[in-house]
Backbone as numpy.savetxt, mean C-alpha at the origin, in Angstrom:
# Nx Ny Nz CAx CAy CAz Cx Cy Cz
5.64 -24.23 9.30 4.30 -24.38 9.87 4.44 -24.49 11.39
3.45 -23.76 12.37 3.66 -23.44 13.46 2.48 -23.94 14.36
1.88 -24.56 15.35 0.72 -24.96 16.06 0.88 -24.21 17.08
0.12 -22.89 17.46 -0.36 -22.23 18.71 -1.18 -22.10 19.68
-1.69 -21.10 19.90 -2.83 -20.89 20.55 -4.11 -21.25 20.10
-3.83 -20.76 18.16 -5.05 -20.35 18.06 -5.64 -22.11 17.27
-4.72 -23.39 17.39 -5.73 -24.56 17.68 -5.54 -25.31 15.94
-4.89 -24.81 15.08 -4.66 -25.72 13.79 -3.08 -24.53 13.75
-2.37 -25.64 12.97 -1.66 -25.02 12.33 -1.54 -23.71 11.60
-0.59 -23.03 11.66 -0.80 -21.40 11.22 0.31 -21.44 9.95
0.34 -21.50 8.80 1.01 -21.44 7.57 1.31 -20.64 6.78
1.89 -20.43 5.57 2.01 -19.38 4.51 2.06 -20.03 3.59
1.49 -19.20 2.59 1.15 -20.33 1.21 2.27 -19.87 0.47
2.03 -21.28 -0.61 3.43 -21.53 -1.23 3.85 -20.25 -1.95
4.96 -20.20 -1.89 6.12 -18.58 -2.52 5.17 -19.23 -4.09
5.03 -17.90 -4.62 4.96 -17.95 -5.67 5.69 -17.11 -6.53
7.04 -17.49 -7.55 7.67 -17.04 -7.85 7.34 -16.32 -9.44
7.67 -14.53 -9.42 7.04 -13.89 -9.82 8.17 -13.48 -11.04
8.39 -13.42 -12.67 9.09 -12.50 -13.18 8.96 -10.98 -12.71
10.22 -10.35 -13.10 10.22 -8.76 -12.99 9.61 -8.42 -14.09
8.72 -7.27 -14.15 8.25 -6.15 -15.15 9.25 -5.82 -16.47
8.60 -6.30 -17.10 9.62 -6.00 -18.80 10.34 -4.68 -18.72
10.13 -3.47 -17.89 10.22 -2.56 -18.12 10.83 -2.21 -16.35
10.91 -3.31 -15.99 11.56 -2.28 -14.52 13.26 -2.20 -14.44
13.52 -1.78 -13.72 15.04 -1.60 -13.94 15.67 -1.85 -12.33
17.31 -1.19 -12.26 17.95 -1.54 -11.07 18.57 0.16 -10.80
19.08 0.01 -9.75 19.70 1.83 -9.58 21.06 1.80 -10.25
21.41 0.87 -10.93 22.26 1.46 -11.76 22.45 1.93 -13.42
20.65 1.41 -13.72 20.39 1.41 -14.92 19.20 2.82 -14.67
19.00 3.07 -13.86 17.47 3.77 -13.91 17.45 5.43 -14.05
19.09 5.38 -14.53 19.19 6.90 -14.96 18.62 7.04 -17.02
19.04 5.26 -17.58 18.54 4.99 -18.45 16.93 5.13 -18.84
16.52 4.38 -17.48 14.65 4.02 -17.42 14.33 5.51 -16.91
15.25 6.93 -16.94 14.33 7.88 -16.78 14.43 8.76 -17.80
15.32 8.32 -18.83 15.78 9.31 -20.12 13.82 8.50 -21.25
13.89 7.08 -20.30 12.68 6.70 -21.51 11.34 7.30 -21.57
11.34 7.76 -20.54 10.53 8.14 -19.68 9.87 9.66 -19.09
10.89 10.48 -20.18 11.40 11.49 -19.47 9.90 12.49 -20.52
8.92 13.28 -19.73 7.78 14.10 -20.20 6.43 13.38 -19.05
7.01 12.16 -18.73 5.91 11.75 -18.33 6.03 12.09 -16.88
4.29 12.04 -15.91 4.44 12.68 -14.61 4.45 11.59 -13.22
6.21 11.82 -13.40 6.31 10.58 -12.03 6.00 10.43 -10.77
6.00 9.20 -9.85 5.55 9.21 -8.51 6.55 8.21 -7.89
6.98 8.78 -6.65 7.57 7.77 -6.08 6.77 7.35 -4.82
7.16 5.94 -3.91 5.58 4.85 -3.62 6.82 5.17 -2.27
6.67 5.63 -1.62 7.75 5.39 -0.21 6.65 4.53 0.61
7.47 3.01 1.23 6.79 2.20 2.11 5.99 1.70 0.94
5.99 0.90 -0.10 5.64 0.70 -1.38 4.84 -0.46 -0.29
5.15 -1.58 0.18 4.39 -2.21 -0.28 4.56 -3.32 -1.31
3.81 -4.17 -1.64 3.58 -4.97 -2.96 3.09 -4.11 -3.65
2.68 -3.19 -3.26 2.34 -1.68 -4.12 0.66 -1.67 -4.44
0.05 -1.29 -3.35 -1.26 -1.12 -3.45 -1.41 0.32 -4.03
-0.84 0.83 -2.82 -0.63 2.12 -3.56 -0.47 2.84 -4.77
0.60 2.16 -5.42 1.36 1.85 -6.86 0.53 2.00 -7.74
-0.49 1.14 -7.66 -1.72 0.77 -8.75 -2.28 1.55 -8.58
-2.94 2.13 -7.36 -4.04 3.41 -7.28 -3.27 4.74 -8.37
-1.69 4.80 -7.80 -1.03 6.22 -8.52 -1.30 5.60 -9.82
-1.37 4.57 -9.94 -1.29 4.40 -11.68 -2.11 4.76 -12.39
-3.54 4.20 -11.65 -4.44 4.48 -12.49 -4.64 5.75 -12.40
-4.17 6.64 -11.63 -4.76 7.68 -11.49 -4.08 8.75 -12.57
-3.39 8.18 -13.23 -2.13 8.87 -14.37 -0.87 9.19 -13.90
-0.47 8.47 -13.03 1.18 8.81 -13.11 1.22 7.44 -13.53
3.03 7.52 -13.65 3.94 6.84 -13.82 4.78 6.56 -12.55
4.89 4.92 -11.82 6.11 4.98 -10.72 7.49 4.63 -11.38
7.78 5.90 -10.65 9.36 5.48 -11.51 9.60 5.14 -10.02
9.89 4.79 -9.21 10.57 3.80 -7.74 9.23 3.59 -6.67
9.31 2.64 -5.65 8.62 1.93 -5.01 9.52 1.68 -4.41
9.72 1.91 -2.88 10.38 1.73 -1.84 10.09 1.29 -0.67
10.60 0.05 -0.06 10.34 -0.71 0.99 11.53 -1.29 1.95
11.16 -2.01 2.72 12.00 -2.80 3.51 11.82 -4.37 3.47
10.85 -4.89 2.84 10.51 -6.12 2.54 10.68 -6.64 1.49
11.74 -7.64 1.31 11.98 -7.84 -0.17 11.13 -8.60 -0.97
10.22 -9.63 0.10 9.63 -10.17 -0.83 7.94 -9.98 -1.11
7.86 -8.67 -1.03 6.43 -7.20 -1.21 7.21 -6.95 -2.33
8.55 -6.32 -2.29 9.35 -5.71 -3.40 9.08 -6.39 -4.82
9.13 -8.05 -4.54 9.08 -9.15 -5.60 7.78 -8.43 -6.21
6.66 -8.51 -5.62 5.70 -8.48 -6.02 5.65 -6.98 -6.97
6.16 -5.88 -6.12 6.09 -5.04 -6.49 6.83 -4.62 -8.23
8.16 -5.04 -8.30 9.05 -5.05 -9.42 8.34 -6.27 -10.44
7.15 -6.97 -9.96 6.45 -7.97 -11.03 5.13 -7.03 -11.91
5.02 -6.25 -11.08 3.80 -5.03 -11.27 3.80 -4.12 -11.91
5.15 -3.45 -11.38 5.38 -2.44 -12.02 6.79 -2.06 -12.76
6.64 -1.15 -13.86 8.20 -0.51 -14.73 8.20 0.31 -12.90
9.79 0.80 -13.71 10.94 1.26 -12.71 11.71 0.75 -11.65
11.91 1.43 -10.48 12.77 0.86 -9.25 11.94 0.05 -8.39
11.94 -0.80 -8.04 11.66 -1.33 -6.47 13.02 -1.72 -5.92
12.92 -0.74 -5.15 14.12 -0.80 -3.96 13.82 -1.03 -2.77
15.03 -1.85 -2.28 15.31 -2.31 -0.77 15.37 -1.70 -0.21
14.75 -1.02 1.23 15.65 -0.13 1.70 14.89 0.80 2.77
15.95 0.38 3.86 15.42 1.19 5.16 15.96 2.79 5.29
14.51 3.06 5.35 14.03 4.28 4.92 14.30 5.26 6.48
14.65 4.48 7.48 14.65 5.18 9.04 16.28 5.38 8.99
17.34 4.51 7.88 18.36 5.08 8.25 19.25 6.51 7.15
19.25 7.20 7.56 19.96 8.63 7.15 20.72 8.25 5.50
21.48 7.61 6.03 22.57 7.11 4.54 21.58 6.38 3.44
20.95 5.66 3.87 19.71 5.17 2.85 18.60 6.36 2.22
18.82 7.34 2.79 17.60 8.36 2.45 18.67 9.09 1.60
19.68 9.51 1.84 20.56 10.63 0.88 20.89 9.60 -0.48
20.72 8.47 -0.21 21.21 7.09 -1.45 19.68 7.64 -2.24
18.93 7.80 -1.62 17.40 7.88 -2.47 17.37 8.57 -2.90
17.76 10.22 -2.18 17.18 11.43 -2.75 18.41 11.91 -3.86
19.41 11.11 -4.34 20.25 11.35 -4.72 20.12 10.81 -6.30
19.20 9.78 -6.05 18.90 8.98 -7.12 17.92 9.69 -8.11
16.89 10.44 -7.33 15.91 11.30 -7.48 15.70 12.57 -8.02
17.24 13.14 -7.22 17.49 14.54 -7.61 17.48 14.45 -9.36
18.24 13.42 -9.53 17.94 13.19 -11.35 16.85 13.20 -12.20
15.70 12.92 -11.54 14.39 13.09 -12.21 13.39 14.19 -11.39
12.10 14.68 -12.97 11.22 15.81 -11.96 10.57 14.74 -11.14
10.44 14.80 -10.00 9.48 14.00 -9.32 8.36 14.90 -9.34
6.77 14.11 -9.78 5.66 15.29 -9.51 4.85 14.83 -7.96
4.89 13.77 -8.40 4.48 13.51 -6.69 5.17 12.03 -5.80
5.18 12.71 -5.01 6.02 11.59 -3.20 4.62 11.23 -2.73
3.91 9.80 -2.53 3.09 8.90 -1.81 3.75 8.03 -1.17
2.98 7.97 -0.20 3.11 6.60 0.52 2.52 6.91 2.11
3.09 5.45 2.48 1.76 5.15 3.91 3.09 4.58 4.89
3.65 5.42 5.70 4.44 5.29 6.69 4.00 4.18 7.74
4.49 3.15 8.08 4.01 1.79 8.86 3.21 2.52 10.47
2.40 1.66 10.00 0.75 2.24 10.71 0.92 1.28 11.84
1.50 0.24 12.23 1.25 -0.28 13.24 1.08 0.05 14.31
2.83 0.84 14.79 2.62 1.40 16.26 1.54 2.29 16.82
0.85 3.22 15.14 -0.65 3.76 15.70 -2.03 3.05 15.65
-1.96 1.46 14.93 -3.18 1.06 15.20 -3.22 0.61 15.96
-4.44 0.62 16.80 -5.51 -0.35 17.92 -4.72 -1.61 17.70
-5.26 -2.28 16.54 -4.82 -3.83 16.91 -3.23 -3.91 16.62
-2.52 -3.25 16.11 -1.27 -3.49 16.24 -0.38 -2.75 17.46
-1.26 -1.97 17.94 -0.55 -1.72 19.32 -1.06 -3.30 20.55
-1.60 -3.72 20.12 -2.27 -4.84 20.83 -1.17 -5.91 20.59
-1.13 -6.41 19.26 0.05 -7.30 18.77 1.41 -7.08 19.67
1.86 -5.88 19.42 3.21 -5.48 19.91 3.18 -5.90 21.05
2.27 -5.28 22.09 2.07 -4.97 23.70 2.33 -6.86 23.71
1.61 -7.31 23.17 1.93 -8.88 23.31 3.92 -9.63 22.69
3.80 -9.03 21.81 5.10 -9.54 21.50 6.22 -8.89 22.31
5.90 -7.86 23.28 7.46 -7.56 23.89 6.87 -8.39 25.41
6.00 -8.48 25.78 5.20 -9.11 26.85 6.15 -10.70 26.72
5.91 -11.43 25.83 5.65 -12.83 25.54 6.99 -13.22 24.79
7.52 -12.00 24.09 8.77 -12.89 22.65 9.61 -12.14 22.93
10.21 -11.74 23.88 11.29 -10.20 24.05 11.38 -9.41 23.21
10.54 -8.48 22.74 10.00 -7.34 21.67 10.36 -6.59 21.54
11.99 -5.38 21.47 11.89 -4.11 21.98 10.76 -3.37 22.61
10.46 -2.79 23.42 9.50 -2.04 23.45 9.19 -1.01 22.53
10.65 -0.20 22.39 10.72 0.67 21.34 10.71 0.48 19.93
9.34 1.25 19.86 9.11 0.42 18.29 9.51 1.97 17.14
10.50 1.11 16.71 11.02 2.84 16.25 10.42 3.19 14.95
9.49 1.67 14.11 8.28 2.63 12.99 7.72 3.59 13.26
7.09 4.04 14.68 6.92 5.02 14.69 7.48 6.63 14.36
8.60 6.29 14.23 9.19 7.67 14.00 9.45 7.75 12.33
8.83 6.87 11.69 8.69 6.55 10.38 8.49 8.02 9.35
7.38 8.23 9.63 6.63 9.64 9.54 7.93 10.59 9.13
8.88 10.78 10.35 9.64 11.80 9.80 10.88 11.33 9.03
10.89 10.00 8.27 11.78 9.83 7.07 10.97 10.14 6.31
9.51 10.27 5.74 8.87 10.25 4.71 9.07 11.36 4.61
8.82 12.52 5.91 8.75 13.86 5.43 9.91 14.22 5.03
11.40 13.74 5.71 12.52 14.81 5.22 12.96 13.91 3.83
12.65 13.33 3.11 12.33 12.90 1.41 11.57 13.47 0.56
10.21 14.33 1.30 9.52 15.08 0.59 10.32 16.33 0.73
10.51 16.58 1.87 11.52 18.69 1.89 12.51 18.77 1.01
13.40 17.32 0.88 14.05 17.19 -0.31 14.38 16.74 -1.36
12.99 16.92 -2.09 12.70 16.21 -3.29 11.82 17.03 -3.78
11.01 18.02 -3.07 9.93 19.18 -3.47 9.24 18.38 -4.37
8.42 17.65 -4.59 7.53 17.41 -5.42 6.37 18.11 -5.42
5.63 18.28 -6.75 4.61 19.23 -6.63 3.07 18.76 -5.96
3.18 17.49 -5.78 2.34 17.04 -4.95 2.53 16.07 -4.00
2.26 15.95 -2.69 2.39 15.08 -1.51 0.75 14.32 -1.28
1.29 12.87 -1.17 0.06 12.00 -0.66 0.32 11.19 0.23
-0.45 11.09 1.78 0.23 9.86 2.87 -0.91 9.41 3.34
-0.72 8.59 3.53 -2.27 7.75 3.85 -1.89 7.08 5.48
-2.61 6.69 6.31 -2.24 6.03 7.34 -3.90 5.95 8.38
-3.35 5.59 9.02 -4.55 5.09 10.00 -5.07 5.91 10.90
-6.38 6.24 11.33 -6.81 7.03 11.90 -6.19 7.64 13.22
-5.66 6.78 13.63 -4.81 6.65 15.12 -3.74 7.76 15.20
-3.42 7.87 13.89 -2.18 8.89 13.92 -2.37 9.69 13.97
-3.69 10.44 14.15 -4.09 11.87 13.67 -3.91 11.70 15.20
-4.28 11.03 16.45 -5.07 11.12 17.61 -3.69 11.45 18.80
-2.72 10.56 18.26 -2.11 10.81 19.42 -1.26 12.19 19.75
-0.97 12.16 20.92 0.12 13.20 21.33 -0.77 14.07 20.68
-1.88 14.52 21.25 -2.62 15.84 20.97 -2.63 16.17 19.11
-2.58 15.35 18.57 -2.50 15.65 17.28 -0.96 15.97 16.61
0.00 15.81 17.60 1.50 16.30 17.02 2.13 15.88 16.05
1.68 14.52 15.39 2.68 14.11 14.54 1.59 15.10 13.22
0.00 14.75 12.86 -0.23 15.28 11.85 0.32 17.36 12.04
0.28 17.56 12.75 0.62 19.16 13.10 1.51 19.21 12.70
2.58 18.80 13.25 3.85 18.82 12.88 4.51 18.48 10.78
3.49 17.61 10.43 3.63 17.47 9.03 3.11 18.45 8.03
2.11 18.85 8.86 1.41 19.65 8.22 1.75 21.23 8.13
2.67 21.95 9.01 3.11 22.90 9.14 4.44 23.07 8.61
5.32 22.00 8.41 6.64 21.97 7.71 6.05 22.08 6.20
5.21 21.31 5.75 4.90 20.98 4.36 4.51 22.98 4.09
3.36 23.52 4.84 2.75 24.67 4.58 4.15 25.66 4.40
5.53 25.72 5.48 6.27 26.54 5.75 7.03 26.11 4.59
6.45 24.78 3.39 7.85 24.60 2.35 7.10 25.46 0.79
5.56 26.12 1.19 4.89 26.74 0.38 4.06 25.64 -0.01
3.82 24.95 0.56 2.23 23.90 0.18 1.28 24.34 0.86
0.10 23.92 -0.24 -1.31 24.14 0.51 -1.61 22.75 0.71
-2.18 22.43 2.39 -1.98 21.04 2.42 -3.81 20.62 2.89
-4.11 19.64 2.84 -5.44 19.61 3.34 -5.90 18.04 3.97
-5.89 17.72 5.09 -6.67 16.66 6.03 -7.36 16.13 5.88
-8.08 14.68 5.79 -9.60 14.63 5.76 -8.99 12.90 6.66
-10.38 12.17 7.04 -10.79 11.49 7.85 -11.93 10.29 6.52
-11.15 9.47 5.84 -12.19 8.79 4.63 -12.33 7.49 5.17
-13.60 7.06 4.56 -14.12 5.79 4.91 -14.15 5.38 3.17
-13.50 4.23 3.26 -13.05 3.60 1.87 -14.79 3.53 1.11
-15.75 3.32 2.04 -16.69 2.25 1.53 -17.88 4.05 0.26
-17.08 4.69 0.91 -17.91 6.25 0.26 -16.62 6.40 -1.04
-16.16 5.64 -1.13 -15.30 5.63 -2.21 -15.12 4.61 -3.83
-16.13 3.64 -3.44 -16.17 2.47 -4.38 -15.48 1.16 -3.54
-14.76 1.34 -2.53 -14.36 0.08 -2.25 -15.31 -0.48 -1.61
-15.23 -1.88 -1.51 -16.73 -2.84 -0.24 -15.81 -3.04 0.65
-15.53 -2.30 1.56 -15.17 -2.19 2.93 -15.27 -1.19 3.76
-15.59 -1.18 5.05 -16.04 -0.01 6.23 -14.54 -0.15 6.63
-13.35 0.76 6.16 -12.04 1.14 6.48 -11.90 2.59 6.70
-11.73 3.06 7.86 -10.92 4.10 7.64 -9.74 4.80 7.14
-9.56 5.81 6.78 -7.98 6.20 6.46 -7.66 7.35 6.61
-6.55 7.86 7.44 -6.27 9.56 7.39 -5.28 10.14 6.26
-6.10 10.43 5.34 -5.27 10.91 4.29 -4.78 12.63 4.23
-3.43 13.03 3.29 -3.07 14.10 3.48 -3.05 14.21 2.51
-3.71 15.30 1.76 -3.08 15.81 0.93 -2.31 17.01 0.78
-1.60 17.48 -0.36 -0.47 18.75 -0.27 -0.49 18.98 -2.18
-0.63 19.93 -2.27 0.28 20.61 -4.20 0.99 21.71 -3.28
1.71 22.31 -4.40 2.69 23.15 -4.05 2.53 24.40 -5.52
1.82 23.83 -6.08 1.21 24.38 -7.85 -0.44 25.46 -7.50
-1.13 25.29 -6.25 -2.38 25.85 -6.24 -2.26 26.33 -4.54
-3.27 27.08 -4.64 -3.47 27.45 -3.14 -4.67 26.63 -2.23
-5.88 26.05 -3.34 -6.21 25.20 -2.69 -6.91 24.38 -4.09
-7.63 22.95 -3.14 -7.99 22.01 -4.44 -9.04 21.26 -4.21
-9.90 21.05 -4.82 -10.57 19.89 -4.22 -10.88 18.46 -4.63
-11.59 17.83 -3.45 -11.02 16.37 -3.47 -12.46 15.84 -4.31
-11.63 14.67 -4.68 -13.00 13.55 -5.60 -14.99 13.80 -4.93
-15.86 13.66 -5.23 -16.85 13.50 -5.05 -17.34 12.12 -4.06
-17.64 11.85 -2.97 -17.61 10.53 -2.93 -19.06 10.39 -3.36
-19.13 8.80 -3.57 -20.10 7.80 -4.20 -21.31 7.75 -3.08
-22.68 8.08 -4.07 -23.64 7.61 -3.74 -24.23 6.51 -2.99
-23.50 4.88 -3.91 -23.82 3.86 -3.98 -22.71 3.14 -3.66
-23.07 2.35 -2.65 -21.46 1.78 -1.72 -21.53 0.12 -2.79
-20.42 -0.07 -2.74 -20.64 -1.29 -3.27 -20.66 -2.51 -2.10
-21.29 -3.16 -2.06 -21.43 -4.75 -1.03 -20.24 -6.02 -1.25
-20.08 -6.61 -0.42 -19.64 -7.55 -0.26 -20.55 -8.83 -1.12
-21.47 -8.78 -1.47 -22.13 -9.53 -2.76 -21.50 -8.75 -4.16
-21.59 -7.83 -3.93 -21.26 -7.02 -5.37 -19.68 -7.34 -5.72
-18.83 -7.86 -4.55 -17.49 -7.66 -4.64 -17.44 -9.52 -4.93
-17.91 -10.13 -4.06 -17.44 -11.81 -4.62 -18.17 -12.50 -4.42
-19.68 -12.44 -4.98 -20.29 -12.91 -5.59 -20.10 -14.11 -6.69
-19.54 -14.18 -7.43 -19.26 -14.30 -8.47 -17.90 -15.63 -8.48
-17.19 -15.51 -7.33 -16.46 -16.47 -7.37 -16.75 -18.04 -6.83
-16.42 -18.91 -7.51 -16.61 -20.71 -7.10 -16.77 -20.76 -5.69
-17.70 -21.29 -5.07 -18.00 -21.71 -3.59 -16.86 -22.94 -3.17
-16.57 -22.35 -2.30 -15.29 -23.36 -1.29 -16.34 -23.98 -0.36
-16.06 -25.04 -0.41 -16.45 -26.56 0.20 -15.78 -26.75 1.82
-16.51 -25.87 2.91 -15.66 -25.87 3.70 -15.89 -27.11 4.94
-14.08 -27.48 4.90 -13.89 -28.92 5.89 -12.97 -28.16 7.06
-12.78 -28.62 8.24 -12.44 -27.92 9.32 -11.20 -28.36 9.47
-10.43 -28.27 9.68 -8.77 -28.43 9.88 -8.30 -28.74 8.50
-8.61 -28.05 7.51 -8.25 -28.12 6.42 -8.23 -26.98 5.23
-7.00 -27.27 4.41 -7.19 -25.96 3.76 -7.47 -26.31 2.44
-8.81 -25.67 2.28 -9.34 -25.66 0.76 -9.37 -24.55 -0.33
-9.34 -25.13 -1.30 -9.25 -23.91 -2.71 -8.24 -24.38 -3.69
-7.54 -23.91 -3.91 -6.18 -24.18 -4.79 -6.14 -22.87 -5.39
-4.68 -22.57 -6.14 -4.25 -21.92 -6.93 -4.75 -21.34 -8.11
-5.06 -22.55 -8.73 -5.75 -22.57 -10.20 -7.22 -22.98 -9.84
-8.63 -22.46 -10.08 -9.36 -23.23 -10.44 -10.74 -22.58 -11.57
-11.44 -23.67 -12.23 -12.34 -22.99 -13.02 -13.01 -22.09 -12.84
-13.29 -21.70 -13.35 -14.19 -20.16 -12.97 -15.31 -20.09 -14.11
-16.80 -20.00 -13.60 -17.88 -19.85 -14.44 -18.50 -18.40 -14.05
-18.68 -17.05 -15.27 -19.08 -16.27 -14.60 -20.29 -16.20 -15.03
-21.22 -16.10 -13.78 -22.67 -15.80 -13.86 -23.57 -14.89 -14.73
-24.91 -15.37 -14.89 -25.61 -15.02 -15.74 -25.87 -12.81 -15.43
-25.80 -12.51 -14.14 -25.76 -11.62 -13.68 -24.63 -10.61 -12.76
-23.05 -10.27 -14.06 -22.12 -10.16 -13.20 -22.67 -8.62 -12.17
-21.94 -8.12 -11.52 -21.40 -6.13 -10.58 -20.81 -5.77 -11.78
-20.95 -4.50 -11.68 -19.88 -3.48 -12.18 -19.11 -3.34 -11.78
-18.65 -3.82 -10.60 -17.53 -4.02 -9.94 -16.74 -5.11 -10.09
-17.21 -6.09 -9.69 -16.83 -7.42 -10.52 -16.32 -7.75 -11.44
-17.26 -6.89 -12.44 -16.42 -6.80 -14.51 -14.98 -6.32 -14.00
-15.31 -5.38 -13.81 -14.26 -4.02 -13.68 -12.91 -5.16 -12.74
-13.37 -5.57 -11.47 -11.70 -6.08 -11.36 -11.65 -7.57 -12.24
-12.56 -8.03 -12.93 -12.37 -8.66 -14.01 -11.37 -8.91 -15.14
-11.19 -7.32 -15.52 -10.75 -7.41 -16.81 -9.07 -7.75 -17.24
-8.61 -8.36 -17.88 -7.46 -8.49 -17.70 -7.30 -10.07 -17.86
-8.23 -10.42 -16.82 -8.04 -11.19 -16.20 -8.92 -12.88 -17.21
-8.24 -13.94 -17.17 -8.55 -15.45 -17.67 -10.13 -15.25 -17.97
-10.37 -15.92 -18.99 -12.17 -15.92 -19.06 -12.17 -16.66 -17.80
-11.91 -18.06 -18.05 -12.60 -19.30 -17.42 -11.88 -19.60 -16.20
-10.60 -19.01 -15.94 -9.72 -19.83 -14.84 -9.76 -18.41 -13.46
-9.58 -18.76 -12.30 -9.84 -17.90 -11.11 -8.65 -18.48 -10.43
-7.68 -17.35 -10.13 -6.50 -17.46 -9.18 -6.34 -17.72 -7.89
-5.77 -18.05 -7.20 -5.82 -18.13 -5.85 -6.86 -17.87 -5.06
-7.66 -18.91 -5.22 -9.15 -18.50 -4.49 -9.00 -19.89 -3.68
-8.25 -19.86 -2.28 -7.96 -20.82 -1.37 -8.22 -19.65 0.38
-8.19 -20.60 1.28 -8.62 -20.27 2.53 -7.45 -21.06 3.41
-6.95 -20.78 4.83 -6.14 -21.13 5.29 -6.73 -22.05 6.06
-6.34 -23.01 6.85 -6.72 -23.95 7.67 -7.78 -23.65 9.30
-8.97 -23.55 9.61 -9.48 -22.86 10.37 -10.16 -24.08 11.38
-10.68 -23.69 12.22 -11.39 -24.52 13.41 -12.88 -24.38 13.32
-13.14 -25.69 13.98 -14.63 -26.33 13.62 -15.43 -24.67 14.22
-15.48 -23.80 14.96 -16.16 -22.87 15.38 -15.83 -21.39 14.41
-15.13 -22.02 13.45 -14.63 -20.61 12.65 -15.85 -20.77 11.36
């Protein structure tokens, strides 16, 4: 626990320690976990994440057979989530990428996702940085940026029949557009039809005004088209509504881990929906961090 600038203590809540997935494995078993596996249409999660991503490919009908990061304890989360690999592993160095694609070459991969670290192109994380080499001796050189081209030379050699990268609007912008140009013309020159767009999550079902520059690529069609977006945005009532009111005291952190949960006479369809699964009566981690009397 740390006291800064910003006037209460700044914390992390308690580790919560997660089993692995009945069904995930290690890289020395996962030539096993792909013989089990083997008809079904896989995805690998590069920059996994705790695997947001993960879940979207899931539902969407694949299978992740690996999830790849540099954070081990996203990984935790991730190998608690999901069957297959979650691997360690920096993805910017050369010998770690031929360790991957080597692992890979063993299975069809149908599609390579993932979201190459967005910082050095967002607004507020170019803000963060500019402060941390300013203030904490920071490299300047922030070499996530060159992130982008480990993802791509994993896709040139791994050919999957479909490519998905998601990242922040910022990336499309800089350097005259060079990094998306540049992805986008290797992918076309590897026989993909690849296609751009500029999405706002909230035309999608999520309750948030987010942008995202997504790519898509097949290598199976010449061209394709994308989902329909939604009519009807869902709200920030529609999204947590529904959960126990926190009792808020000012230099203090309220909620807990565990607590009852009564659901209302009038749930969202949204609501049900990330509902299900989930405890009738009990509501998870519905806590708030320690904030100031003006917050």
């Amino acid at each position: 626990m740390t006291k800064g600038k910003y006037g209460v203590p700044l914390e992390r809540s308690d580790c919560l320690a997660l089993p692995r997935h009945p069904d995930s494995c290690t890289e020395e078993d996962f030539a096993e976990w792909l013989e089990r596996h083997e008809g079904e249409r896989l995805a690998v999660d590069l920059f996994s994440g705790a695997g947001g991503l993960s879940l979207g490919i899931e539902r969407a009908g694949w299978t992740v057979a690996a999830g790849v990061d540099y954070n081990e304890r996203a990984l935790e989360t991730h190998a608690a989530n999901f069957s297959g690999l979650s691997l360690h592993m920096d993805l910017g160095n050369p010998e770690n990428r031929d360790r991957l694609v080597g692992l890979l070459l063993n299975a069809k991969v149908d599609l390579v996702a993932g979201g190459p670290p967005c910082q050095p192109f967002s607004r507020a994380g170019r803000s963060k940085i500019r402060d941390l080499v300013r203030n904490h001796g920071r490299d300047p050189q922030d070499h996530r940026k060159q992130l982008w081209r480990a993802y791509l030379d994993v896709v040139t050699r791994v050919r999957p029949r479909a490519v998905l990268m998601e990242n922040v609007p910022d990336m499309g912008l800089g350097d005259d557009f060079a990094v998306v140009r540049i992805i986008e013309e290797k992918l076309e020159d590897l026989g993909y039809a690849t296609q751009l767009r500029l999405v706002d999550a909230w035309q999608y079902g999520v309750p948030q005004h987010r942008k995202r520059l997504i790519l898509l690529a097949r290598n199976d069609v010449e061209r394709f088209d994308w989902p329909p977006m939604q009519e009807q945005f869902v709200s920030l009532r529609d999204a947590i509504f529904d959960l126990p009111k926190l009792n808020f005291k000012p230099r203090q952190r309220v909620g807990d881990r565990e607590l009852s949960y009564r659901e209302p006479k009038q749930l969202s369809s949204f609501a049900r929906l990330m509902r299900q699964g989930a405890e009738i009566d009990v509501i998870h981690d519905h806590m708030t961090r320690r904030v100031r009397e003006d917050d």
